[in-house]
C-alpha positions as CSV (number, residue, x, y, z in Angstrom):
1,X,106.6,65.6,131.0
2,X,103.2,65.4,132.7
3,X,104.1,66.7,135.8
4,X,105.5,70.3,133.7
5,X,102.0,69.9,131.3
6,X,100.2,70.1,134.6
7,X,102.6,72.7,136.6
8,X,101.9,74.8,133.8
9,X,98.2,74.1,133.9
10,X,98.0,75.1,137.1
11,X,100.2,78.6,137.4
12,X,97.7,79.6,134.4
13,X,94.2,78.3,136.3
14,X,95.7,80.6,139.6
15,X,96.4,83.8,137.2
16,X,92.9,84.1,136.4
17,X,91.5,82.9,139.8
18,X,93.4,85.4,141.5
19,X,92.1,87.8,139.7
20,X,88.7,86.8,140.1
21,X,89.0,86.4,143.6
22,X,90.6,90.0,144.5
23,X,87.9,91.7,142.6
24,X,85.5,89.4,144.6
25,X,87.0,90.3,147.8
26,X,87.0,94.2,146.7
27,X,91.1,94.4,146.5
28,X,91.1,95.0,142.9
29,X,89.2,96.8,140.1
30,X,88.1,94.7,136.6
31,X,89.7,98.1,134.9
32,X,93.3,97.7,136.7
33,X,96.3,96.7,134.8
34,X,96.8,93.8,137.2
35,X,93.7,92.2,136.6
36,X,94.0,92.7,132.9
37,X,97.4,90.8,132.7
38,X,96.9,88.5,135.1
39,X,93.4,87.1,132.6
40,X,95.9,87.8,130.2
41,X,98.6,85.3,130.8
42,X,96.3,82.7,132.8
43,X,94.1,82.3,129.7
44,X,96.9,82.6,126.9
45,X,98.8,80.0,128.8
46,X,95.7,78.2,129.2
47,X,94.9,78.5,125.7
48,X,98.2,76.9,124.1
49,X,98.3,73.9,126.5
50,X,95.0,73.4,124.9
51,X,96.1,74.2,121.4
52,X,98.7,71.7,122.2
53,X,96.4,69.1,123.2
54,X,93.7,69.6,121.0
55,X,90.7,70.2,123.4
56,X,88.7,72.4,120.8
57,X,85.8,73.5,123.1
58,X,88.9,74.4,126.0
59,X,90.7,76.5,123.1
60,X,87.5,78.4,122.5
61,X,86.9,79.2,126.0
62,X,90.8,80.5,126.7
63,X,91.5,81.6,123.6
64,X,87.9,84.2,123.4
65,X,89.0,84.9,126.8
66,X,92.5,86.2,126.2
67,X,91.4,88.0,122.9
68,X,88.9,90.0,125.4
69,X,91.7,90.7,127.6
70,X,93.9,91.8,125.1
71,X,91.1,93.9,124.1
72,X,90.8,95.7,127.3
73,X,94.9,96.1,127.7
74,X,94.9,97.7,124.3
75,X,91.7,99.8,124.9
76,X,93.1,101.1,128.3
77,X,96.6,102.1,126.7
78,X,94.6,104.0,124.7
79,X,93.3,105.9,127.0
80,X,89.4,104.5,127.2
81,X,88.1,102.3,130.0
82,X,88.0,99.1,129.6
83,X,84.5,97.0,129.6
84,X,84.6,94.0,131.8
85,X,86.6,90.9,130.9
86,X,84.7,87.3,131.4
87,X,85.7,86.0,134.6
């Protein structure tokens, strides 16, 4: 079961760096619905693996940073821009 634990580790750390590296290389915008779902997913499956495993200060990190991107997703289907997202 380790190797799926880590599998799923990883497909969640690539979500949010490819997000972060397509704004860094100017092929995507922090306000696009692409980069709001892909923090979105990365950090909430990020978030339960840590959940899971009981890694408090990892919990905080993913779990602050998918409420923020939920944020955003909700804010933009509402029609305002949203702010920024960590990462």
């Amino acid at each position: 079961m380790h190797a799926v634990e880590q599998a799923i580790q990883v497909v969640g750390a690539l979500l949010i760096l490819a997000a972060f590296v397509l704004v860094q290389l100017d092929r995507l915008r922090p306000s696009t619905w692409t980069y709001l779902w892909l923090n979105l997913v990365g950090s909430a499956i990020l978030a339960v693996d840590a959940l899971i495993g009981r890694e408090i200060g990892f919990l905080l990190l993913e779990g602050v940073w998918a409420a923020v991107s939920l944020w955003s997703i909700v804010k933009k289907a509402r029609g305002a821009e949203p702010d920024a997202v960590p990462h």
